[in-house]
N, C-alpha and C positions, 0 to 999 in steps of 0.2 A: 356812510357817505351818501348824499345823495345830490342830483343833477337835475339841472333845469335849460331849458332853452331859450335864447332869446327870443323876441317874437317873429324875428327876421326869418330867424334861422329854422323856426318851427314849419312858419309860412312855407321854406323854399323844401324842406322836410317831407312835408303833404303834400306840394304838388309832384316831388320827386315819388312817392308812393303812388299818386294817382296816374303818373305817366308810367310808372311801370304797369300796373295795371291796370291800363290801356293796350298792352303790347300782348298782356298774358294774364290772367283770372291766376291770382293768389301770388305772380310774382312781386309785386307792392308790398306783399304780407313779409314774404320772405328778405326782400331790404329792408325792412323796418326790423325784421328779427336781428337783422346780420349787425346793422348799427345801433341796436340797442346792445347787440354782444360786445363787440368795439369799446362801446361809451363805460361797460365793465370790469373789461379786460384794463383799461385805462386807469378806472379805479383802483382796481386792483393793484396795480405797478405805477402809478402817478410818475415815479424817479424815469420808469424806462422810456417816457413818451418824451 
């Protein structure tokens, strides 16, 4: 399966990364890890979402 983003949502994605880190060097990294985990775990169980 795979996933795509709108371009809306990608936008507000990135600046959600760049405000994080803004606050912390590498915490940006780690929301983008967490929500790409999420967008998997979703895949994975589509019925449970």
């Amino acid at each position: 399966m795979k996933y795509i983003f709108q371009e809306e949502a990608e936008e507000e994605l990135n600046r959600q990364i760049d405000y994080y880190e803004e606050i912390q060097p590498g915490l940006g990294e780690d929301f983008f890890e967490e929500v790409i985990a999420a967008i998997f775990r979703i895949m994975d169980n589509p019925t449970a979402w």
